[in-house]
N, C-alpha and C positions, 0 to 999 in steps of 0.2 A: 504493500500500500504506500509505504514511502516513495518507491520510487515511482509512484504515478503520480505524488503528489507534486513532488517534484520536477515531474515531465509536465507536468501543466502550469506550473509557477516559472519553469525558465521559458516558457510559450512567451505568458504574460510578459515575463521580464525581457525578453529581448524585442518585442514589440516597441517597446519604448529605449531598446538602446541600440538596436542595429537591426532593425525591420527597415525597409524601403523608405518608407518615409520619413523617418527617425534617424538619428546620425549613429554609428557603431561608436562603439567605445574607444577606438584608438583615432577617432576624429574627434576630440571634444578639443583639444587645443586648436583647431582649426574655426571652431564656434564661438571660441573666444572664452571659455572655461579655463584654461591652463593659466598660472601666475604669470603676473606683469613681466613684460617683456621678455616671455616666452617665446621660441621660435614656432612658428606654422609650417608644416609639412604643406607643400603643394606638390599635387602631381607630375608625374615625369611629362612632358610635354608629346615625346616622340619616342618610341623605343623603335628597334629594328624589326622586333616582330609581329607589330603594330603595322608601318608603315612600309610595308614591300608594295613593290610595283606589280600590279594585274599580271596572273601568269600570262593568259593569249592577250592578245589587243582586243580580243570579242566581248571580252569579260568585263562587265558594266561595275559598278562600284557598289555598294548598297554600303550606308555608314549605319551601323549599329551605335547608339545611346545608350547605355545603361542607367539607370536606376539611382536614386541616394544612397548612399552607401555599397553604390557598385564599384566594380574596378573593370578597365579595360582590355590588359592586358592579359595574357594567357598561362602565368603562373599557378599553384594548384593552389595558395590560400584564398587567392580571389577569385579564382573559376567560378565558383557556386555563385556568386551575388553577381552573375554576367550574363552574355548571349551566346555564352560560348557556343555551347550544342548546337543551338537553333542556327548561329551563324554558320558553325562549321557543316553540320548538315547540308544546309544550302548550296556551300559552295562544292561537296560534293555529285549536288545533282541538280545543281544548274548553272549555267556559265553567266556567275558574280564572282567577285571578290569583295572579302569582306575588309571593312576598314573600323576597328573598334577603338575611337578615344578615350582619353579621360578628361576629365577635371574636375575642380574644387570646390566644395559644397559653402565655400565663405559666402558668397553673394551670388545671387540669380543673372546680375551682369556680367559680371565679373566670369563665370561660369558659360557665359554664353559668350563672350569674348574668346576665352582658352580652345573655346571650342571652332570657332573661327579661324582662330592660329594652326590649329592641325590640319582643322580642314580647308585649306588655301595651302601649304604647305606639302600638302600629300598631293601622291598623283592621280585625282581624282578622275572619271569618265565623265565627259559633258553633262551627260543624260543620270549621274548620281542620284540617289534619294539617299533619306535618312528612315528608318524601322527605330523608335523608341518606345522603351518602357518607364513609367509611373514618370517620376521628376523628370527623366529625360526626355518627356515629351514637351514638356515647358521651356525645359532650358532651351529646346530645338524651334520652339515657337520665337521665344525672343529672337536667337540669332536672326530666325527668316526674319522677323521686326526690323531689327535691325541693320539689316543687307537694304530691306529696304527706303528706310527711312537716311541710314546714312550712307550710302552709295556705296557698301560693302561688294566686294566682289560674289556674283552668284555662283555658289560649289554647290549647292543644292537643289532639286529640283520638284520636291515632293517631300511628302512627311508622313509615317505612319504610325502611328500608336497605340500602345498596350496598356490597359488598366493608367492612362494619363488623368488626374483631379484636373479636366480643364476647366471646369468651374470650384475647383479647388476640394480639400482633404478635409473632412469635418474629426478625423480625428486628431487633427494640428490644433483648431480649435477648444477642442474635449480633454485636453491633458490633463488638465489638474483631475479631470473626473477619472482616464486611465490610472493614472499613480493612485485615487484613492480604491479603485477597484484591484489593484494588488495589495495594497495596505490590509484589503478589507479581506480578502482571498486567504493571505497568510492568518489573518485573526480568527475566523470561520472555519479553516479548513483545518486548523491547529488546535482549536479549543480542547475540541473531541477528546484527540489522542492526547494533549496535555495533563486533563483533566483526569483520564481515565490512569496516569502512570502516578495517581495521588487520591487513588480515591477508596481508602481505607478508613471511609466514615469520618469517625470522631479526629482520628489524626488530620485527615485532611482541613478539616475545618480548622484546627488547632494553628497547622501549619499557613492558611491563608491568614488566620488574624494576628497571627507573630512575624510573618517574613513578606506577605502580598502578595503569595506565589501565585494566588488566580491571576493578578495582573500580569506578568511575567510575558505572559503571551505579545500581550498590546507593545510590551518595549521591545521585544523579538522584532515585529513585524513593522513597527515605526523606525527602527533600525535597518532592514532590511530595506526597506524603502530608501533612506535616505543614501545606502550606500550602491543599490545598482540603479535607484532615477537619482542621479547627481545632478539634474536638470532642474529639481525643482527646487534648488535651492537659489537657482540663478538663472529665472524664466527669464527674466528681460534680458540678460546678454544671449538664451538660447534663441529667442526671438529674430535676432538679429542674423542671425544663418540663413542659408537659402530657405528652408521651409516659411519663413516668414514671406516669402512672394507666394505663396500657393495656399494658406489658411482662407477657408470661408470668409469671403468678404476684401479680402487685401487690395490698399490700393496698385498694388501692381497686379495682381491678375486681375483686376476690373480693367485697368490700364490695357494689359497685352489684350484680353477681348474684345474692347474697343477695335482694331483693329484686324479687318480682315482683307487675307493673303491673296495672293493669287496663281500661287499652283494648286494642285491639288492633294488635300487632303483625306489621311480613309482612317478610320477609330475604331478599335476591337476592345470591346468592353466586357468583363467576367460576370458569368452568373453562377454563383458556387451555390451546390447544394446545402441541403439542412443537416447537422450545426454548423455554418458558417463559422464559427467561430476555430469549434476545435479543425475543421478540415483545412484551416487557410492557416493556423498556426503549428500543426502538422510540421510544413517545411519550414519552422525557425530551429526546431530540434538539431543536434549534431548529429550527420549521418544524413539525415534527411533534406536537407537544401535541395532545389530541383535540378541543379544537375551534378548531381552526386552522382557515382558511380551505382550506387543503390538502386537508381532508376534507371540509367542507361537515354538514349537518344527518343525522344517525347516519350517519354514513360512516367513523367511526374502524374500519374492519373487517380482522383480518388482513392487516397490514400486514405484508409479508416484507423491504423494505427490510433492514434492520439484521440479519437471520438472514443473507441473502445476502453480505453484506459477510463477516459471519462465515467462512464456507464458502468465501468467495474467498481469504479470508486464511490459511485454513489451509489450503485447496490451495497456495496459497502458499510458506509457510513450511514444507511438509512439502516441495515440491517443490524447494528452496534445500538441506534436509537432503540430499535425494539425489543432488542437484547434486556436493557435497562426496563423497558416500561414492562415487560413482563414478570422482574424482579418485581417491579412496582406491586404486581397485578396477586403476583404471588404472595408478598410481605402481608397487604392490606387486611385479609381475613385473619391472621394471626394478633392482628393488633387490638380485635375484638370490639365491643360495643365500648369501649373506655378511651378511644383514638378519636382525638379532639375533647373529649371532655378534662382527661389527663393533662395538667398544667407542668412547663418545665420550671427548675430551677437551676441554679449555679451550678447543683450538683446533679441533677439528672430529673425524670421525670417522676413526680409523688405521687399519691394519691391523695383522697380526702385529711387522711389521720396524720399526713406527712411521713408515710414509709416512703423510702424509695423504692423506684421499680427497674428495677437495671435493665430488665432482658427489653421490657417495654421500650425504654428509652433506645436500645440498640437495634431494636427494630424502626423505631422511628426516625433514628438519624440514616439508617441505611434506605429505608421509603424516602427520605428527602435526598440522597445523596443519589442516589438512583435516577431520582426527577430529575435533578441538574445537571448527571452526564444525559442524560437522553437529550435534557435539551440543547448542550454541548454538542452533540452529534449530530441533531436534525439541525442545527446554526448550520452546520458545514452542507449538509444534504441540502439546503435548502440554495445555498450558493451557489452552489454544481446545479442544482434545478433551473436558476433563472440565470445563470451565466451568460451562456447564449442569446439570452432577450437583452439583456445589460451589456452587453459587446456590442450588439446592431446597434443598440443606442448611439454608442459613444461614436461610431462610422457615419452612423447616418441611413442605415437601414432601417430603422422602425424609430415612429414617434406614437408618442403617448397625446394625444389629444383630449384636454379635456373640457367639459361641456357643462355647466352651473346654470339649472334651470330651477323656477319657482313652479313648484306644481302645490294641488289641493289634496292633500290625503284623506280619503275619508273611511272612516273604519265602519261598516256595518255595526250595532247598537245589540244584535242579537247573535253572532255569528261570531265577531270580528274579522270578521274578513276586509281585506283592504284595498282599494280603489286610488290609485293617483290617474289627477290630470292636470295636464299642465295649462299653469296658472293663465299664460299667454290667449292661450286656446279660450279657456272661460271668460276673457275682457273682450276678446271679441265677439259676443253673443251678447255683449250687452249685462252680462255681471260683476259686480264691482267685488265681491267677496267672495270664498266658498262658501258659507254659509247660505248667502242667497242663490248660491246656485243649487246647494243642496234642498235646500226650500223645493226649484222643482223637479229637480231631477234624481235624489237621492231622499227622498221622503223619512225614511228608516234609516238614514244613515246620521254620523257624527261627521264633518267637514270643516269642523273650526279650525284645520293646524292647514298652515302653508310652511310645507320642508322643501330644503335645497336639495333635490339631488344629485349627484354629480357621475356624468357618464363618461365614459373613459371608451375614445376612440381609436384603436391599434388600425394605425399606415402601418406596411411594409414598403421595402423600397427595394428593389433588386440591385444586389450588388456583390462584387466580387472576396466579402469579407474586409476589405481597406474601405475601397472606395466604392460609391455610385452609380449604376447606370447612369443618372441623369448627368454628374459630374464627365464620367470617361467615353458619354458619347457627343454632348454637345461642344463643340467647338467651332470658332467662325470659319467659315470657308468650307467646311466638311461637304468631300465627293461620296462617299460611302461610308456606311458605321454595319459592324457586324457584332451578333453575341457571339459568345465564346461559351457553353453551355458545360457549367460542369468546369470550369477554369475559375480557380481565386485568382488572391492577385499577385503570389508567385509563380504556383506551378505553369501561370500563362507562357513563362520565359522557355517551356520542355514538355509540354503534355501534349498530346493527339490535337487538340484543337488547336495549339500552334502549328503543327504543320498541315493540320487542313486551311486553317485559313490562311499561311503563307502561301499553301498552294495555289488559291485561290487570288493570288494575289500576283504571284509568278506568271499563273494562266493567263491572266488580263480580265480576269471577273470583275475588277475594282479599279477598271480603268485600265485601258490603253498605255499609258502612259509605264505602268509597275511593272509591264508584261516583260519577262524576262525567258527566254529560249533553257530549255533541259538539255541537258548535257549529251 
């Protein structure tokens, strides 16, 4: 069980430190985290096995973008946060060459400049595009911006992208609510087992009112917090990184949408199946990244690993609650007609004459000590239950709507049975009160009470576990948008639906323009 809990806690926790949209942890000096006049690592600019020259002269260019926290190059630490697969694939069965850059996640110009420098520098084919994923669809949007607002030379001639937030990432926005949902994950998912390694009755109680050890948990996981989101201790310098051009609402991507391009654009946007949550964190696991050797050339396909761990652990933990309540269930009848009448003292539980009752009293603190880990248990159960719905949240796949209406309750006088209408509804017929309306229409009823009550409307939003449908397919200029069915918003970079839809892309399905000849 440990180590499920754990497969789902470093899920959580590298989401917020080296997931796509997030900066990995050996970029935080680059975000501006690192002590005063620290150096910043920037990216190699050119390596040699980046920039070769097209094996044939037939062989058209295609520029591969990576990702936040991607890397370009073809090294094995950075392979998995890349294109590598998908690029290499391509060029074995269709005549491209792939060109994969990098650059620096400091600034979204700045970023899209670097990117300019390579690609001007390399020897690109007239007829180029660029294929980007998540951030590297933006930074790729500026550059075109920019080519053409400042008379940049054109190296580009199209642009495609993967799970791109081009109306921006709501979970850039949602942070503070991510870190409190790990905060809250370790407190919940820890009580249980906490609880349960001190829970020999009378000592345990002894032990919480001499040492606090019930609290112990809360510092564990306030601690753990503080030390793998090191972010939230310093939002406003994290702010200041590229992901601050692509949060919901920013005025840079209000900016870059303002303006629309003119070549042609085509958008592949993920719809990952139900739990989004645990299927799309799945590939943050070691081992697991989508182009690990583990999956092989687009084989990152519904992967249930990490949903299953799930579902183990909350059979689990719900199974440890009921563990507990049937001690309960059992203890109860032994404690006879005198349970609750029986007062305690200092010394244990008496009866009327002041004898004490030992056995009584030890039954009774094991009936209460009982209750507390069950509800220790179903805390954690209940977390694992709504996890899922509380991860869409903070993305932007589901909202909670809700609805504060004044209706007239009125209870039946003989039955009580109960009738609401809303109040709106009854003013327009001409009654100013319930009561006069129950006058005609409720004869035998009571109608004096107007309650609020409130409706809670569940939106869904399809989305790739990150980001949006609505985000990753609308962008200005768009020629074509395709779903990506069954793709988050890693495994897009190596799963079947990557190479169906490059296929489709190759072919000329998506415009004339992408059609590239098989080899």
């Amino acid at each position: 069980m440990n180590k499920i809990y754990l497969s789902i806690l470093l899920g959580l926790v590298a989401v917020s430190t080296q997931a796509q949209l997030l900066p990995e942890a050996g970029d935080i000096a680059a975000f501006g985290l690192g002590a005063v006049g620290e150096a910043v690592e920037m990216p190699v600019i050119m390596t040699e096995d980046i920039w070769t020259a097209p094996v044939l002269e037939t062989d058209r260019s295609v520029v591969w973008v990576h990702g936040l926290g991607g890397k370009g190059d073809l090294s094995a630490t950075d392979e998995t946060n890349s294109w590598i697969t998908a690029s290499s694939e391509s060029e074995l069965n269709y005549k491209l060459q792939s060109r994969r850059p990098d650059y620096s996640d400091v600034d979204l110009s700045y970023a899209a400049l670097q990117l300019r420098t390579q690609m001007e520098d390399a020897d690109l084919t007239e007829d180029a595009y660029i294929i980007a994923h998540s951030q590297g669809g933006i930074v790729s949007r500026e550059l075109d911006k920019m080519i053409d607002e400042l008379g940049f030379s054109r190296t580009f001639k199209g642009v495609v992208t993967f799970g791109t937030p081009h109306q921006g990432a709501l979970i850039l926005n949602n942070r503070d609510d991510l870190y409190s949902m790990i905060g809250d994950m370790c407190e919940r998912l820890g009580d249980g087992p906490w609880k349960d390694k001190f829970s020999d009755g009378a000592f345990f109680t002894a032990l919480s009112l001499l040492t606090g050890i019930d609290n112990r948990m809360d510092d564990v996981c306030d601690l753990l917090v503080e030390r793998v989101v090191p972010f939230v201790f310093d939002l406003d310098t994290y702010y200041a990184g590229i992901t601050d051009g692509y949060y919901v609402g920013s005025p840079e991507l209000e900016e870059l949408n303002s303006y629309t391009p003119d070549i042609p654009y085509v958008a592949f946007w993920g719809e990952e199946t139900e739990p989004v949550m645990y299927n799309t964190l799945v590939h943050l696991l070691p081992g697991r990244e989508p182009n690990s050797e583990f999956y092989g050339p687009f084989g990152a396909n519904n992967d249930s690993y990490l949903c299953e761990q799930f579902n183990s652990l909350k059979n689990d933990y719900y199974a440890n609650y009921e563990a507990h309540m049937e001690k309960r269930r059992e203890i109860l009848p032994m404690l006879g007609d005198g349970f609750g009448v029986l007062f305690e003292s200092i010394f244990g539980v008496v009866d009327a004459v002041g004898d004490i009752l030992w056995d009584v009293y030890d039954l009774e603190v094991d009936y209460y000590t009982h209750g507390e880990l069950a509800a220790a248990w179903y805390n954690g159960y209940s977390w694992l239950q709504h996890s899922n719905d509380n991860w869409k949240v903070i993305i932007g796949g589901m909202e909670y709507v809700y609805d504060t209406t004044a209706y007239c309750l009125c209870v039946d006088v003989f039955d009580g049975f109960e009738m609401v209408y809303e109040y709106d509804y009854i003013e327009d017929w001409g009654f100013t009160s319930c009561t006069e309306y129950a006058f005609y229409y409720e004869p035998f009823s009571d109608c004096d009470d107007v309650v609020n009550l409130t409706q809670i409307d569940i939106i869904s939003y399809v989305n790739d576990g990150i980001v949006t449908k609505e985000s990753a397919s609308n962008v200005p200029g768009l020629t074509y948008s395709r779903k990506m069915l069954g793709s988050n918003h890693f495994s897009m970079r190596n799963d079947l639906q990557t190479k169906f839809r490059l296929d489709e892309l190759y072919e000329g399905d998506l415009g004339g323009f992408f059609t590239i000849m098989p080899r």
